[in-house]
N, C-alpha and C positions, 0 to 999 in steps of 0.2 A: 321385529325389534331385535331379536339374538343375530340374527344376519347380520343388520346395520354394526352391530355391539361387537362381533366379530371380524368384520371387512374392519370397521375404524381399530382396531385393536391391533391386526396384521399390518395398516399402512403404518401405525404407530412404532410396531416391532419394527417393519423393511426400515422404517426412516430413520431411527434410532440405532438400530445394527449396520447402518448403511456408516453413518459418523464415524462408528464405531470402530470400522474394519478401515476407515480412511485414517484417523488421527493415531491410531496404535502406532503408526510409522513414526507420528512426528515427534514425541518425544524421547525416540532412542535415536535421532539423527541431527538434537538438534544438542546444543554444548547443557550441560545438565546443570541444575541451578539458577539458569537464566528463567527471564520473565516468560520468552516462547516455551518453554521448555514445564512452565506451571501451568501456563493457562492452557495448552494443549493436550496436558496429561490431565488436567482436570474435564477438559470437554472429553476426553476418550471415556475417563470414570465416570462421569456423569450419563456419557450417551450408554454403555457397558451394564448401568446399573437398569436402568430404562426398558432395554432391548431384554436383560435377565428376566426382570419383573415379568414382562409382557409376555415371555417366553413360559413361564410358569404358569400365570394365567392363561393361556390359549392351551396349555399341555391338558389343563382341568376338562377340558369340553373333552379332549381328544379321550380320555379316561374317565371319565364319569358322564357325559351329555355327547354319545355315538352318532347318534340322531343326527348330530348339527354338523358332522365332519364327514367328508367322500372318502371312500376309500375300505379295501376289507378289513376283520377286527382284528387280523393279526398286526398289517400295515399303522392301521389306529394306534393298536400295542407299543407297536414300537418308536413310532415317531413319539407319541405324548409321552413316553416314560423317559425317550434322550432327550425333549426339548423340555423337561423339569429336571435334567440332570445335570443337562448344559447351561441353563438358563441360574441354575442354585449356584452350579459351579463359580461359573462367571462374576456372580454378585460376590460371594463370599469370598472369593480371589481380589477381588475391586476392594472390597470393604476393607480387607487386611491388611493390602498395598498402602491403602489410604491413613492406615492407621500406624504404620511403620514411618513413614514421613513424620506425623506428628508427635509419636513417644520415641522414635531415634533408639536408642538404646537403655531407655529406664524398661527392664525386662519386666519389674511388678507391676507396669502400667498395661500390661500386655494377658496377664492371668486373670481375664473376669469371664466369669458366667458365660457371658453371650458369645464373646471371642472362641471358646474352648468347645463350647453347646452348638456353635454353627460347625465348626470343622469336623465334632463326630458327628454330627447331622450328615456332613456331608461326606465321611467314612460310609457310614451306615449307608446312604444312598448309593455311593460307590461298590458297594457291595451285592447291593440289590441289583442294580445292572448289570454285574456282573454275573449273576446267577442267572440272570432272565438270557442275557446274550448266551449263556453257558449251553441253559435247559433248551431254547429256542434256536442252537446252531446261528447264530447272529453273533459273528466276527467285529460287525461295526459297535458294537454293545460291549463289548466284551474288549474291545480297543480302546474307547473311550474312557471307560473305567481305571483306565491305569493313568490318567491324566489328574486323577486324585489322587489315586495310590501312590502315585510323584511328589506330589505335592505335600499332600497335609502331613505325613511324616515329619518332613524337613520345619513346617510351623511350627507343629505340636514344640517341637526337640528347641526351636529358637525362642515358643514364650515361656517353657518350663525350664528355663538355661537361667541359672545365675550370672548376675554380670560382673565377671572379675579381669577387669580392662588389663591389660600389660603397662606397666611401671610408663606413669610420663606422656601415654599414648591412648587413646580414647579408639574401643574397637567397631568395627563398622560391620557390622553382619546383617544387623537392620539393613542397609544397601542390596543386600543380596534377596534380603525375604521382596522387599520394595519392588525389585525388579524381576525377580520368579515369579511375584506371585499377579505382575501386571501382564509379564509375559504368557504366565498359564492362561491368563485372562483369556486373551485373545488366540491363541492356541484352541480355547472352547472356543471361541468366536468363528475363526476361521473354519475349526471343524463344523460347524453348525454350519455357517458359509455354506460348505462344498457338501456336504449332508444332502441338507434342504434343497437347495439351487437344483444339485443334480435330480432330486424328487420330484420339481416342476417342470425345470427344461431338460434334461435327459431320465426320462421314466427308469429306463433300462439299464440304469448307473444307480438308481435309487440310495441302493442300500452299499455300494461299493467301499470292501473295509480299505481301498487302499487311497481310495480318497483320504479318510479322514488322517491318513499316515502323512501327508504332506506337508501341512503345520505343522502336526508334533515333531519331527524329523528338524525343518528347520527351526521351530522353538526352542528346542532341545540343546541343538547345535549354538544358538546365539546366547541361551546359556551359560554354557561352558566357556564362551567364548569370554563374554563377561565377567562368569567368573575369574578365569588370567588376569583380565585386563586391570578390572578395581582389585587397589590394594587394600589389605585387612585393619589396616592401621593408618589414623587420622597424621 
């Protein structure tokens, strides 16, 4: 019964993370505001939140239920604690995105409980990985962790920000959290990607920190790039 419950759970994560890693492309390539431009950033969120869940739940076996998973318990260690941190990551990056669309730039709509409760959730976790890549010599653990220590920073500072527009001109910073925080998305996605991937089909790549450097580098870079590009001011 955990077999079946785990096989249906894993095709569920591939088939979900599979959208996931396909549609991220299509709403940075397509003209923003358009109708393709919603409904593909909504399938990427949607598939994004899915693949997280899923990702979370299968880390629980890998971490409390050994039994059910192949592999030695250091290997176990470490996959179940990155695929609950990439998996957390992911949602809470999706979630935020999601929610920058909708409150635009009313900042008080932004300071509740759960908003502020997930990102130190996910400091917190960020930190734990960090220590465990730290104490365990694991480069990939210890890589990954800085893909939050990126990120939540810059949230935190944009829903605890008063909003005091410039005369005449409505500010758009919202834009940037919107787009950081779909881009980190898939930054963990991709990392996860080339993680995993290389754990089934290259054993001997497993744990390669320079894999996971490949997303971040180009995530990073498209960043920046965006940030040039959108201006600050409506």
């Amino acid at each position: 019964m955990v077999d079946w419950l785990i096989a249906g759970l894993v095709f569920f994560h591939v088939a979900t993370g599979s959208v996931a890693l396909v549609t991220f492309w299509l709403p940075l390539v397509v003209k923003k505001g358009q109708r393709t431009h919603r409904v593909t950033g909504r399938v990427f969120a949607i598939s994004m939140i899915a693949a997280g869940l899923t990702a979370m739940f299968l880390a629980s076996f890998h971490l409390t239920a050994p039994e059910w998973v192949n592999g030695t318990a250091e290997t176990r260690l470490t996959l179940g604690w990155m695929m609950l941190y990439l998996g957390f990551l992911s949602t809470v990056l999706v979630l935020f995105g999601l929610k920058t669309v909708r409150n635009k730039g009313r900042h008080y709509l932004y300071n509740t409980t759960w908003i502020v409760g997930l990102h130190g959730a996910l400091a917190a976790l960020a930190i734990w990985i960090f220590w465990l890549g730290w104490s365990h010599s694991e480069l990939l653990l210890i890589g990954v962790s800085f893909i939050a220590f990126l990120m939540v920073p810059g949230n935190i500072r944009f829903i605890l920000r008063q909003s005091q527009p410039a005369p005449g001109r409505l500010r758009r910073e919202w834009l940037y959290q919107h787009f950081t925080s779909m881009i980190g998305a898939g930054i963990a996605a991709y990392s996860a990607f080339l993680s995993f991937g290389a754990a089934l089909f290259m054993p001997t790549q497993a744990f390669n920190p320079y894999l996971w450097t490949i997303p971040t580098i180009l995530g990073v870079s498209f960043m920046l790039w965006l940030a040039k590009r959108q201006p600050r001011y409506d």
